[in-house]
PDB file of N, CA, C and O in Angstrom:
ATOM      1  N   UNK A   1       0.822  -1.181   0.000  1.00  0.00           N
ATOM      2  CA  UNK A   1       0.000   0.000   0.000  1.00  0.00           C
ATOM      3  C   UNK A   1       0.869   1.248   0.000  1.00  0.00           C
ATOM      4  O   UNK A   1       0.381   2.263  -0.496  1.00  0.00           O
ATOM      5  N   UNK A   2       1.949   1.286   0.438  1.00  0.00           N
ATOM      6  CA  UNK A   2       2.916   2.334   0.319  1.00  0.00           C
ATOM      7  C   UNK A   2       3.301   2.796  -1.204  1.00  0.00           C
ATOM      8  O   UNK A   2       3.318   4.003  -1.446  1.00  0.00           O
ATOM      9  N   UNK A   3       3.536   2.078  -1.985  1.00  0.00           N
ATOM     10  CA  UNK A   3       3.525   2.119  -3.483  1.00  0.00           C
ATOM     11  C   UNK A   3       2.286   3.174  -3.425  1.00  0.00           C
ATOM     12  O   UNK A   3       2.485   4.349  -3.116  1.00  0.00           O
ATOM     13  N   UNK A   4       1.325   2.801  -3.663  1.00  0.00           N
ATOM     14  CA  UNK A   4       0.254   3.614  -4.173  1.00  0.00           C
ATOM     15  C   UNK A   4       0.154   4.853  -3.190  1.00  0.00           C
ATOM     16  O   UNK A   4       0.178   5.933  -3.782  1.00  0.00           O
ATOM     17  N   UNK A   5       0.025   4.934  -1.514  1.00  0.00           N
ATOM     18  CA  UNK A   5       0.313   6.114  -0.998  1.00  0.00           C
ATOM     19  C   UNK A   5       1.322   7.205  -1.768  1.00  0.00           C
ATOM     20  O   UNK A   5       1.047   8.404  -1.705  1.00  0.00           O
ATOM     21  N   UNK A   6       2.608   6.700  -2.564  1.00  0.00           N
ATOM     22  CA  UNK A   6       3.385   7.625  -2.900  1.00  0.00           C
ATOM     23  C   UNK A   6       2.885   7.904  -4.277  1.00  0.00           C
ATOM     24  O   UNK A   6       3.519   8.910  -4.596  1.00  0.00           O
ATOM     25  N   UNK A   7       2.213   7.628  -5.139  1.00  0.00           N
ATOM     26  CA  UNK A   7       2.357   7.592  -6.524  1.00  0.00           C
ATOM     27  C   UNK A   7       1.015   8.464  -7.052  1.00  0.00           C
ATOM     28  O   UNK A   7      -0.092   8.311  -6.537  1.00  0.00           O
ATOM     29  N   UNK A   8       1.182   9.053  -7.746  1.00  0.00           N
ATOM     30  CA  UNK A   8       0.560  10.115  -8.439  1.00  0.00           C
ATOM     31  C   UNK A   8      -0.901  10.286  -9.020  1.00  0.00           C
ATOM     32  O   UNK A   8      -1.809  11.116  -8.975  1.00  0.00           O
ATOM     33  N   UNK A   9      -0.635   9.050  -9.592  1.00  0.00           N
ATOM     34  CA  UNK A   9      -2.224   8.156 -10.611  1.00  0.00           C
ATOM     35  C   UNK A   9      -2.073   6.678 -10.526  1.00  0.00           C
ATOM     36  O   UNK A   9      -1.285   6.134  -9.752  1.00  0.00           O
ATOM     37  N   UNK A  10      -2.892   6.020 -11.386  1.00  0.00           N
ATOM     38  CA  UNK A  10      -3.156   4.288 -11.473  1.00  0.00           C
ATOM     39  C   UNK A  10      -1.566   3.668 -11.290  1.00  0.00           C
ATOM     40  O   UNK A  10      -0.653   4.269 -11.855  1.00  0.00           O
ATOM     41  N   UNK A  11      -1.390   2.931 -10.802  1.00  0.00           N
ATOM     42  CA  UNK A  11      -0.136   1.658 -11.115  1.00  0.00           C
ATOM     43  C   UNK A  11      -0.611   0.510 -11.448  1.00  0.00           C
ATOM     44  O   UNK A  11      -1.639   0.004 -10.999  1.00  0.00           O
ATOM     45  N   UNK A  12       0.028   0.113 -12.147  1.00  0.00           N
ATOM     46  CA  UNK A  12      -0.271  -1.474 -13.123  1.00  0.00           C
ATOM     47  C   UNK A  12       0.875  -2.309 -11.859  1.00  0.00           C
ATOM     48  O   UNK A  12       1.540  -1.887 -10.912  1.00  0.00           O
ATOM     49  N   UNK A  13       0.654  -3.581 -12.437  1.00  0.00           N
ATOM     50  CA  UNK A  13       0.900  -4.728 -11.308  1.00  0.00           C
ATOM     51  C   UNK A  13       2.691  -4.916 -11.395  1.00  0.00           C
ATOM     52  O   UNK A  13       3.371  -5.416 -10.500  1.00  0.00           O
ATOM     53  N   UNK A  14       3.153  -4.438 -12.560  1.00  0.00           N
ATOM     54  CA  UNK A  14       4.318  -4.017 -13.300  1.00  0.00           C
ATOM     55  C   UNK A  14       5.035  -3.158 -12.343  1.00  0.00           C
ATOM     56  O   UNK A  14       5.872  -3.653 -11.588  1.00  0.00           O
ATOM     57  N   UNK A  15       4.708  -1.674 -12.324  1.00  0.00           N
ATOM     58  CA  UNK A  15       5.209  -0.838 -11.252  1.00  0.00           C
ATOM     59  C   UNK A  15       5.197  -0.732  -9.406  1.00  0.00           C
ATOM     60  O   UNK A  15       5.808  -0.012  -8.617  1.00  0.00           O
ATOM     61  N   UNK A  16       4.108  -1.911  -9.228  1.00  0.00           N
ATOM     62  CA  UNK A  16       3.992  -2.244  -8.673  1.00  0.00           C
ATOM     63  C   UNK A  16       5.215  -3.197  -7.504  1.00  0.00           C
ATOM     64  O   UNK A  16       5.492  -3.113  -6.307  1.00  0.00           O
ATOM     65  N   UNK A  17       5.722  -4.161  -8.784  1.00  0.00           N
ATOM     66  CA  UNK A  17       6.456  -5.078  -8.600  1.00  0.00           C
ATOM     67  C   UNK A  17       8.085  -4.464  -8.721  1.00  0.00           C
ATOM     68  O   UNK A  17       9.105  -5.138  -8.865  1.00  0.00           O
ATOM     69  N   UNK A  18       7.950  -2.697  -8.594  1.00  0.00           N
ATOM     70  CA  UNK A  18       9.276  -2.551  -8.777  1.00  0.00           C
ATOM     71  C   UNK A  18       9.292  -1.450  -7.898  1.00  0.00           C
ATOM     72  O   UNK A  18      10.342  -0.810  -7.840  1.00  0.00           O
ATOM     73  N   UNK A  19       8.117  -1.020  -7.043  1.00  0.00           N
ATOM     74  CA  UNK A  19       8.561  -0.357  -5.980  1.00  0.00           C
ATOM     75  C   UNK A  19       8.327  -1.327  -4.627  1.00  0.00           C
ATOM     76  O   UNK A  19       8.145  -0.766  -3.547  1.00  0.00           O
ATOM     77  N   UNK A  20       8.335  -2.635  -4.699  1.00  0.00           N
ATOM     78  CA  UNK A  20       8.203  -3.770  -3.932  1.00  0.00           C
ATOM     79  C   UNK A  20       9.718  -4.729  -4.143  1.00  0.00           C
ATOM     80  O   UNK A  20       9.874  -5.830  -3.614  1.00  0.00           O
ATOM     81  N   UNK A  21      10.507  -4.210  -4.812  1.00  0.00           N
ATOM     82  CA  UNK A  21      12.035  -4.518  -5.331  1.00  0.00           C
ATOM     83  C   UNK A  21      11.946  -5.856  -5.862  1.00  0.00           C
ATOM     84  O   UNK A  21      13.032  -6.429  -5.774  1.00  0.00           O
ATOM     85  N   UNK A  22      10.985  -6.596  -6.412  1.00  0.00           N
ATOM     86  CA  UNK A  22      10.785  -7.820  -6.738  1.00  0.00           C
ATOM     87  C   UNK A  22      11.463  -7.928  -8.375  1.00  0.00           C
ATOM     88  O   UNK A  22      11.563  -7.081  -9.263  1.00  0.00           O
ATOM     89  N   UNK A  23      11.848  -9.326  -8.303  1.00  0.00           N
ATOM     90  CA  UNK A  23      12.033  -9.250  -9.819  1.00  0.00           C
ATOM     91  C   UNK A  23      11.206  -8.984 -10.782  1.00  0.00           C
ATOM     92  O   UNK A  23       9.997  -9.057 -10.560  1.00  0.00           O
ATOM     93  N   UNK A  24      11.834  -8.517 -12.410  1.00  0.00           N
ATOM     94  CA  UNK A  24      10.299  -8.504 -12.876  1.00  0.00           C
ATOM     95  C   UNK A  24      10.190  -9.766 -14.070  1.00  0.00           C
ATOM     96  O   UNK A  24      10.416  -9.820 -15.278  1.00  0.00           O
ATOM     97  N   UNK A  25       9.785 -10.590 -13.182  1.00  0.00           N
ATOM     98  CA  UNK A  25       9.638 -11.731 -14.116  1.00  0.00           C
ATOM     99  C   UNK A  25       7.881 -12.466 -14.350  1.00  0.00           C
ATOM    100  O   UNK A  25       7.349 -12.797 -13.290  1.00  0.00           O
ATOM    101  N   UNK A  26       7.331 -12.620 -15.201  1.00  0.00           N
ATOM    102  CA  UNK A  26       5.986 -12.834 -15.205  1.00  0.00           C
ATOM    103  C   UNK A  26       5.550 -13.439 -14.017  1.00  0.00           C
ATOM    104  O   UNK A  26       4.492 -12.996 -13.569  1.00  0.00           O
ATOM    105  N   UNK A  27       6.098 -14.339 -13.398  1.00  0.00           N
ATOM    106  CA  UNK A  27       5.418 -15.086 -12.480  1.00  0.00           C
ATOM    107  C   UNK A  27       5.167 -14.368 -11.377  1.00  0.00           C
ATOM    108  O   UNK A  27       4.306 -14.719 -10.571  1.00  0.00           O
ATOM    109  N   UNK A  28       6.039 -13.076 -11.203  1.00  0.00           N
ATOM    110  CA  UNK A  28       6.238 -12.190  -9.712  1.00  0.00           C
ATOM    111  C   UNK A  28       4.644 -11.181 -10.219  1.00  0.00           C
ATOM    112  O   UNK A  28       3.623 -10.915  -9.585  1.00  0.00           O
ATOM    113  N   UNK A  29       5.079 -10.858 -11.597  1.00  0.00           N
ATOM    114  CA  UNK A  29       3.802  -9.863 -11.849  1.00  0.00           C
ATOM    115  C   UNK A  29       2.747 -10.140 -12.009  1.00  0.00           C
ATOM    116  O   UNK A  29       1.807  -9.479 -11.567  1.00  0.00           O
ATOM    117  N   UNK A  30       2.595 -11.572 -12.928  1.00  0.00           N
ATOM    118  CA  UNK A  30       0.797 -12.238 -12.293  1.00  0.00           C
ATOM    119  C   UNK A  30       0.625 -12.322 -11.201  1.00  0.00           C
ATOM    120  O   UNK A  30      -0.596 -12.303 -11.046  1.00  0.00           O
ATOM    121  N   UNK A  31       1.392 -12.459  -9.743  1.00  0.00           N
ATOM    122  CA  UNK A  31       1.278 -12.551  -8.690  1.00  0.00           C
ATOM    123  C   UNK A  31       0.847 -11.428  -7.805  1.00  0.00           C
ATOM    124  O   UNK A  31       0.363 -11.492  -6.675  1.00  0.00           O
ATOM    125  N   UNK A  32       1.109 -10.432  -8.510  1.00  0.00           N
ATOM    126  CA  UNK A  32       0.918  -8.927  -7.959  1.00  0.00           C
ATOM    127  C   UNK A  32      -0.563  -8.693  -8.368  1.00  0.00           C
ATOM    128  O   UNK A  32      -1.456  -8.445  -7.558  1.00  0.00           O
ATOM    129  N   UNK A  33      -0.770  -8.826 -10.069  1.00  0.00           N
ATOM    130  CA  UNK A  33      -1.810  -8.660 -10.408  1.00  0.00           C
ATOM    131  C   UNK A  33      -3.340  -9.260 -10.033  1.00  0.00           C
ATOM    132  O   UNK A  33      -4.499  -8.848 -10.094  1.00  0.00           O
ATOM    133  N   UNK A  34      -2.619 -10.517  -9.596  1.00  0.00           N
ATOM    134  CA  UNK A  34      -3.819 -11.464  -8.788  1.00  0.00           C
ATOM    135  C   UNK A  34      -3.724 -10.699  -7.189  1.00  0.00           C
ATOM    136  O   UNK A  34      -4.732 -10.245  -6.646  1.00  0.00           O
ATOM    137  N   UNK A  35      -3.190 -10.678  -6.943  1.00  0.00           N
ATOM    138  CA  UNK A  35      -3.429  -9.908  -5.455  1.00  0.00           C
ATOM    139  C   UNK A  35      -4.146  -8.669  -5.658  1.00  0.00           C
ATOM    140  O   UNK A  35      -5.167  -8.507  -4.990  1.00  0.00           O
ATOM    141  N   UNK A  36      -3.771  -7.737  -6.495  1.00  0.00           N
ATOM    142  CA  UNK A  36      -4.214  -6.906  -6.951  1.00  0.00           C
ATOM    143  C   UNK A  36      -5.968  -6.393  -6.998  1.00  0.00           C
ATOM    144  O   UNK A  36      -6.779  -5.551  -6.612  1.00  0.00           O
ATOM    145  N   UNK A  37      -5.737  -7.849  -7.928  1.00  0.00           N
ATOM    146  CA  UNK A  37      -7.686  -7.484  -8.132  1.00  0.00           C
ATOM    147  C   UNK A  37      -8.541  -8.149  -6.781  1.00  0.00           C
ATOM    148  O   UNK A  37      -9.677  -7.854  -6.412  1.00  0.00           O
ATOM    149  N   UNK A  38      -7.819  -8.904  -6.326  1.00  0.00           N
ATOM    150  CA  UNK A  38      -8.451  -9.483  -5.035  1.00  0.00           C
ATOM    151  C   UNK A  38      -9.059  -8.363  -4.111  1.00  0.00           C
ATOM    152  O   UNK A  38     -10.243  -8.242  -3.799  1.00  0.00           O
ATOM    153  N   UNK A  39      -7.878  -7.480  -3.698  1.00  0.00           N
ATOM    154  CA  UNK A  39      -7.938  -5.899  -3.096  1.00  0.00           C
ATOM    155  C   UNK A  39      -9.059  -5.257  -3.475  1.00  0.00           C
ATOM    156  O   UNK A  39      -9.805  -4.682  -2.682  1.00  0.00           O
ATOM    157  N   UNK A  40      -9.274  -5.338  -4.997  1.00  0.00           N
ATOM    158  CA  UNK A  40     -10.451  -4.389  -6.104  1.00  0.00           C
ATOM    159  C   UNK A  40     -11.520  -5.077  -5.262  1.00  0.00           C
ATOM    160  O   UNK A  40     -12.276  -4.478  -4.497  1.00  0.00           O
ATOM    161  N   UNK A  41     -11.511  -6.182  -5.442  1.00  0.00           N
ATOM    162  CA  UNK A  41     -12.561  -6.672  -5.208  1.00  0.00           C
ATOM    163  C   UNK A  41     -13.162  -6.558  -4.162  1.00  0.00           C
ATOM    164  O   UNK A  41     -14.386  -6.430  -4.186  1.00  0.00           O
ATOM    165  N   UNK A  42     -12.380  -6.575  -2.837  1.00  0.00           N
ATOM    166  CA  UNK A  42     -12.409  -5.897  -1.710  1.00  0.00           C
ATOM    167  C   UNK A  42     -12.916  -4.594  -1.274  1.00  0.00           C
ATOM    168  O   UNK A  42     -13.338  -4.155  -0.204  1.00  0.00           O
ATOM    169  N   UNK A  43     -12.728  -4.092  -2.517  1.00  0.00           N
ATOM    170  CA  UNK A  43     -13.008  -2.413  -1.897  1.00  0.00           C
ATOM    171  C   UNK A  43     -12.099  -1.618  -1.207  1.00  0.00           C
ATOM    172  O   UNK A  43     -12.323  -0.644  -0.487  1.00  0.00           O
ATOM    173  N   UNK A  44     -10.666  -2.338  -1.620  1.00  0.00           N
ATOM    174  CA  UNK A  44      -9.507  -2.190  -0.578  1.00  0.00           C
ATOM    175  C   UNK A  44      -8.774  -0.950  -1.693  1.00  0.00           C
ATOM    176  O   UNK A  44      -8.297   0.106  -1.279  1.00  0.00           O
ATOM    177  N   UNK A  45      -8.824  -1.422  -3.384  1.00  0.00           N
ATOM    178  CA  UNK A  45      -8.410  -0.606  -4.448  1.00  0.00           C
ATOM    179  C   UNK A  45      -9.178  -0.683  -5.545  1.00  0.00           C
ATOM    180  O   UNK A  45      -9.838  -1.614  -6.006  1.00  0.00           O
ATOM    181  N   UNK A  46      -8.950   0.756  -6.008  1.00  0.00           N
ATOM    182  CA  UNK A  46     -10.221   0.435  -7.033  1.00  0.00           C
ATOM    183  C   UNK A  46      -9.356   0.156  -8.633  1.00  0.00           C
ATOM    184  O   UNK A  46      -8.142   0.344  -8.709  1.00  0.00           O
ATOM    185  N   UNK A  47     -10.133  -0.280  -9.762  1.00  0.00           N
ATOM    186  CA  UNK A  47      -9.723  -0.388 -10.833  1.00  0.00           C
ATOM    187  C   UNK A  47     -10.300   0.274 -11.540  1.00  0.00           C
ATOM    188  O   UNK A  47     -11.464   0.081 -11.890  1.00  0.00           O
ATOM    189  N   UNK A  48      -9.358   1.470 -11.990  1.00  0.00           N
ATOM    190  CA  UNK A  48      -9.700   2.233 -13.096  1.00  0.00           C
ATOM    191  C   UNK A  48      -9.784   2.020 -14.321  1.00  0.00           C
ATOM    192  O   UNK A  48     -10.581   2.738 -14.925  1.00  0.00           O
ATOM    193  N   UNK A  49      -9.348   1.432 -14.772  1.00  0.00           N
ATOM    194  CA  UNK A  49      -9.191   0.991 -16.176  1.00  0.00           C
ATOM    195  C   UNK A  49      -8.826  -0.369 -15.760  1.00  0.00           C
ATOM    196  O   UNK A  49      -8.541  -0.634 -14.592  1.00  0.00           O
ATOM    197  N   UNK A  50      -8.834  -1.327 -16.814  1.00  0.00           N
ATOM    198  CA  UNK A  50      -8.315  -2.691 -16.918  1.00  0.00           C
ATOM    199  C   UNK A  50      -6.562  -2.719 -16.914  1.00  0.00           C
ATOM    200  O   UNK A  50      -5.748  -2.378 -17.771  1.00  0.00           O
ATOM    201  N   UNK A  51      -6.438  -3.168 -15.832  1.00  0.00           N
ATOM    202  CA  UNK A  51      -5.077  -3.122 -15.254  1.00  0.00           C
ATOM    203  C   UNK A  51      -4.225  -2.130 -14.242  1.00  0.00           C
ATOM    204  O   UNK A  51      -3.102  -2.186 -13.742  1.00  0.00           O
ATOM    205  N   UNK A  52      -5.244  -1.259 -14.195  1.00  0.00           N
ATOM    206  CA  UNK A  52      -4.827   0.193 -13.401  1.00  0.00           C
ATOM    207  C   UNK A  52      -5.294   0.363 -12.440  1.00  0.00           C
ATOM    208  O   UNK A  52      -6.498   0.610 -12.372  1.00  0.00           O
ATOM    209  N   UNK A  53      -4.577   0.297 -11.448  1.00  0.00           N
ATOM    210  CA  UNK A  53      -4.908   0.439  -9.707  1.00  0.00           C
ATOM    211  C   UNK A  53      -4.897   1.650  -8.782  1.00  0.00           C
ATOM    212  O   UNK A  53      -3.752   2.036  -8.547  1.00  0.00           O
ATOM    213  N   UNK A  54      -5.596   2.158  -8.358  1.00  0.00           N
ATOM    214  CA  UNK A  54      -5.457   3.092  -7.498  1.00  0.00           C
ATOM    215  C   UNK A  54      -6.379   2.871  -6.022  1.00  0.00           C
ATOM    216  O   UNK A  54      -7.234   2.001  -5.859  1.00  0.00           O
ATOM    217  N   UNK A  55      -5.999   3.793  -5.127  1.00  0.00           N
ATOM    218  CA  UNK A  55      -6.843   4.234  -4.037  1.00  0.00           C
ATOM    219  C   UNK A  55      -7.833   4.416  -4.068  1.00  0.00           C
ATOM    220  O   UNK A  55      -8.035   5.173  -5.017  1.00  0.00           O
ATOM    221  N   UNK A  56      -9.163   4.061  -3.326  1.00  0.00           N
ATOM    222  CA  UNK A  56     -10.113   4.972  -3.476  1.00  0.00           C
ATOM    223  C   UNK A  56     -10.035   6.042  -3.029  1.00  0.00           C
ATOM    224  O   UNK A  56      -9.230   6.378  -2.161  1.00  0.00           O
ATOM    225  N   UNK A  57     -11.010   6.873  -3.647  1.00  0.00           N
ATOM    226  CA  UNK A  57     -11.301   8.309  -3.220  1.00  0.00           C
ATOM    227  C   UNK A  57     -12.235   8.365  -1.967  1.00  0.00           C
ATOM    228  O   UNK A  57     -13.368   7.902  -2.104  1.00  0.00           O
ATOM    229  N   UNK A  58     -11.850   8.912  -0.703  1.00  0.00           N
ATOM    230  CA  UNK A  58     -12.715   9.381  -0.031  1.00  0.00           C
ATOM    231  C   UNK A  58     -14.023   9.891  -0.348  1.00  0.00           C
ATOM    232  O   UNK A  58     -14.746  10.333   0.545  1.00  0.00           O
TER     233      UNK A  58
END
């Protein structure tokens, strides 16, 4: 969640995986991306576009 606290607009599961110092190898970034939408799904982050993650808005 710190990733997205610092970041400007949406992050993809990509940028994600590189302010988390992870490699960037598909298996690390489907892994992000599946966590990812889990969160969405949650109500924890929203998805702006298909693939694009952000905070909700208060």
């Amino acid at each position: 969640m710190a990733a997205f606290a610092e970041a400007v607009g949406p992050l993809r599961a990509r940028n994600v995986c590189e302010a988390m110092d992870l490699n960037l190898v598909p298996n690390n970034i489907n892994n992000v991306r599946f966590k990812l939408k889990c969160l969405s799904g949650r109500g924890i982050l929203d998805e702006t576009d298909q693939g694009l993650f952000t905070r909700p808005r208060p």
